[in-house]
N, C-alpha and C positions, 0 to 999 in steps of 0.2 A: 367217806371221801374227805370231808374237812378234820378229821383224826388224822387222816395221814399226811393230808400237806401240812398239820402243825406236826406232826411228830419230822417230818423232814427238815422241817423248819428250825426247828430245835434241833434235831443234829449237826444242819450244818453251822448254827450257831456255836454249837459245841466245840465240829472240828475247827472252824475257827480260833477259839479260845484257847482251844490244845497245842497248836501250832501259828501264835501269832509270826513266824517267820513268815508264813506264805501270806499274811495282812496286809504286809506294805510293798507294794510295788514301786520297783525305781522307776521314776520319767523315763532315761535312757532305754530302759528296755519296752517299755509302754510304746515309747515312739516307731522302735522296731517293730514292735508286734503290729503296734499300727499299719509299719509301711508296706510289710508282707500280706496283712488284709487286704490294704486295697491291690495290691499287686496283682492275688490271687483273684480278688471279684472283677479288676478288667481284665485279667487273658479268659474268665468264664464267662464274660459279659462281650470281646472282642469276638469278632466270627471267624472261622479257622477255616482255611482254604483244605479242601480235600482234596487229598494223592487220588492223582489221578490213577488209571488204572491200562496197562500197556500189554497187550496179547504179544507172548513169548511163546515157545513151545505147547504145543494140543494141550489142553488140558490145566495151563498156570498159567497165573496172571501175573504181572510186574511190575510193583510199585515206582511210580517215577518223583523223585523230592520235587517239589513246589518250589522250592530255595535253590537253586542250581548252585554251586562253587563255578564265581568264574574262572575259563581258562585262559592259561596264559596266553598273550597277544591281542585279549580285546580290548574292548574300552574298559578300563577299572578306575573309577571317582572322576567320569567327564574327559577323562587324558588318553589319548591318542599313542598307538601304539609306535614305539620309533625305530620297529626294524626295517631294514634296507642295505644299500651297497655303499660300502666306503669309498674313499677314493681313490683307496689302493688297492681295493680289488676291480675298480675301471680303469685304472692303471695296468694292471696284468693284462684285462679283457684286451686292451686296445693293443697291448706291445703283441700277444699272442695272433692278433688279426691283422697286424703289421707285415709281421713275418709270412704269415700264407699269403698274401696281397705278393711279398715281394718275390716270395719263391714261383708262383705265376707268372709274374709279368718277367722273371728270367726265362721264362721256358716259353715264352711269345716268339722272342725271336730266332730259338733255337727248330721249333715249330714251322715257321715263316721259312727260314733255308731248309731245311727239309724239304717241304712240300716243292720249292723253290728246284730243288738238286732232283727231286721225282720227277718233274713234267720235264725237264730238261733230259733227264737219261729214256723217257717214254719216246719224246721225240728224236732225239738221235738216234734209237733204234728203227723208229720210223723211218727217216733221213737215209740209213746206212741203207734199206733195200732198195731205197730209189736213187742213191750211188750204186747201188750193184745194176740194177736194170740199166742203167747210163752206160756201165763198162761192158754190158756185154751188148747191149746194144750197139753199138761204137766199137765191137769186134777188137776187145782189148789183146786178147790174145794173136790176133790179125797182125796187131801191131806190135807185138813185143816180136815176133819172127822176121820182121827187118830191123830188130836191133841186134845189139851186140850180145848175145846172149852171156848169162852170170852176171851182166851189169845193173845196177837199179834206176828206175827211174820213176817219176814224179808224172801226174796227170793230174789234169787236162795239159799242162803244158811238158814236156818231156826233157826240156833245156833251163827251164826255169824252177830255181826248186821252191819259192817261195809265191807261187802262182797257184792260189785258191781258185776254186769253181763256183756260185752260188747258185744257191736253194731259189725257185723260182716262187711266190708267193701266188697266192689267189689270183690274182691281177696279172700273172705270167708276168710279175717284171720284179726283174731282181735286182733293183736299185735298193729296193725296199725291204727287202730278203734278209733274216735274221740270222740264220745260218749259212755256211758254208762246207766246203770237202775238198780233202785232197786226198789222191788214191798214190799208195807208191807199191810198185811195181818192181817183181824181179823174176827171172829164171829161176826152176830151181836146176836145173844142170846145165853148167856150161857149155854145152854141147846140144842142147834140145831145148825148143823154147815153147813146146807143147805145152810144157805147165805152169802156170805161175802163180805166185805166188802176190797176192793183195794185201796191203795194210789201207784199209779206211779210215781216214779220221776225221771225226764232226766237229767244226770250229765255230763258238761266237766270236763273232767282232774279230775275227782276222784282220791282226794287223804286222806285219812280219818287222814294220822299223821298233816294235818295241818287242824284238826277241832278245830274250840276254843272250851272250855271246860271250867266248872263252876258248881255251887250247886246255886239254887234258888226256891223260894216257886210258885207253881203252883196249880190254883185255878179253877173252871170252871168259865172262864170269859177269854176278852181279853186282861189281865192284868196279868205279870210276876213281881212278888216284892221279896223286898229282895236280888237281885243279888250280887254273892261273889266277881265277878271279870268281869269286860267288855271285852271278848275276843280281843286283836288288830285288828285295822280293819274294827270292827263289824258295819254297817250302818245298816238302812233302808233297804229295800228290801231281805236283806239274809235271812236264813232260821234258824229257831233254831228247837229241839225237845228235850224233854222229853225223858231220856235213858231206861227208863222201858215203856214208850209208845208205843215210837218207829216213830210214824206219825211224819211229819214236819208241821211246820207253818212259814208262811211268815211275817216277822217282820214289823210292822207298824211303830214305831216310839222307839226312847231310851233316856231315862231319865237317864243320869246319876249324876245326883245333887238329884234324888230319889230313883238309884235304883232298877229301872223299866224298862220294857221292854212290849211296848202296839204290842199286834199282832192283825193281821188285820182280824181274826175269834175268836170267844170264843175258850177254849181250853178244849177240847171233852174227851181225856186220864182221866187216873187215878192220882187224885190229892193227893198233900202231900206238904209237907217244908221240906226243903232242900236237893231236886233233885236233880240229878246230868242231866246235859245238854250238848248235842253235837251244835255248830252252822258250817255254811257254807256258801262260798256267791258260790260253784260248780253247785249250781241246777240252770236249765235254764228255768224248767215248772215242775208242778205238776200235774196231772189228776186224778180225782177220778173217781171208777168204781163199778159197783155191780157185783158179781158173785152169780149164783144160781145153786142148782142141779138138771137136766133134771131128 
């Protein structure tokens, strides 16, 4: 045993002597080799977290890194992430929530007449059959056979063509009465007064001193020419008539660069140039009716 550690002894004596290059170590690398030892003896001396271990699929397990890679948008070195809304994207948000806001509150009031123009055409329908229970209650036909038959006339009053009727209210009193009627009346054969012929018409707020008024030529057609003066006002939908006819008609359209005034039936009365005419926008519905004699 002590043979062999001197003969090792002497060899490496020897290879030393053989190869004095490997004798001298430089410092610089000395230091290295240094720094790597202890490097190497703290990560084997430091205690190492072990991968955990994550059930995947029956049968395989799934290593999860200890070290995660942070991802982006969290906290990385204490600092707070800075996404969010710009100001011109609450710029967009607010002008886009503008516009619905405004397109809404257009359609409030267009909503409001609507509903407005329904309960009004509900109740003049109502209105029109308790004018009709009135005329024949009151023996309208009775009375058109001591007139002049083929003539037209105007009820409740038969002499007055601008003599409304009113609607009685709850309270039977019709001071208070929101609607009104007036029925006009005709023959239809000038020679028999068996049949006649009814226009009903349901009025708010009858008030006949603010009927427009004018002279115009009236033809059998739906066409009013010649007009002397365009009542203020006057649109589409209002009513005009004929002051010796007496009937209304619902106004289609007006031409005032011609003059004209298109209504939305032919016109039935007795024709002539230069009529005198009542207009109106009070009428809420018209209804026409027959009467016969039992």
């Amino acid at each position: 045993m002590h043979l062999r550690n001197k003969i090792d002894k002497t060899s490496m004596f020897q290879y030393l002597n053989t190869k004095p290059e490997n004798s001298i170590i430089d410092n610089n690398q000395s230091s290295i080799f240094n720094r790597k030892s202890l490097a190497q003896t703290a990560e084997r001396i430091a205690p190492r977290p072990r991968p955990s271990l994550r059930l995947g699929r029956p049968g395989r397990a799934k290593i999860v890194n200890p070290w995660p890679r942070p991802q982006s948008g969290s906290h990385q070195g204490g600092l707070k992430s800075q996404a969010g809304f710009t100001l011109i994207e609450i710029g967009i948000a607010i002008f886009i929530l503008a516009i619905g806001l405004i397109g809404m509150l257009a359609l409030f009031p267009i909503g409001v007449d609507s509903i407005k123009k329904v309960t009004q055409y509900s109740n003049a329908a109502i209105l029109s059959e308790l004018a009709i229970s009135d005329l024949k209650t009151n023996d309208i036909v009775g009375i058109m056979g001591t007139l002049t038959a083929g003539q037209t006339y105007t009820y409740p009053d038969i002499n007055n063509i601008n003599q409304d009727k009113q609607f009685e209210d709850s309270s039977v009193n019709t001071v208070l009465a929101r609607y009104s009627w007036q029925a006009i009346v005709k023959s239809i054969n000038t020679t028999d007064t068996n049949l006649v012929r009814a226009q009903i018409a349901i009025f708010r707020n009858f008030n006949s001193s603010q009927f427009g008024t004018g002279t115009a030529d009236f033809a059998a057609s739906p066409s009013v020419s010649n007009v002397s003066a365009f009542p203020s006002g006057l649109t589409s939908k209002h009513y005009i008539r004929a002051d010796n006819d007496k009937f209304w008609y619902r106004i289609d359209s007006i031409g005032t660069a011609t003059t004209t005034i298109a209504l939305e039936g032919p016109f039935l009365g007795n024709t002539g140039a230069g009529l005198a005419f009542s207009t109106t926008d009070d009428i809420i519905d018209i209804y026409e009716t027959m009467f016969a004699k039992r």
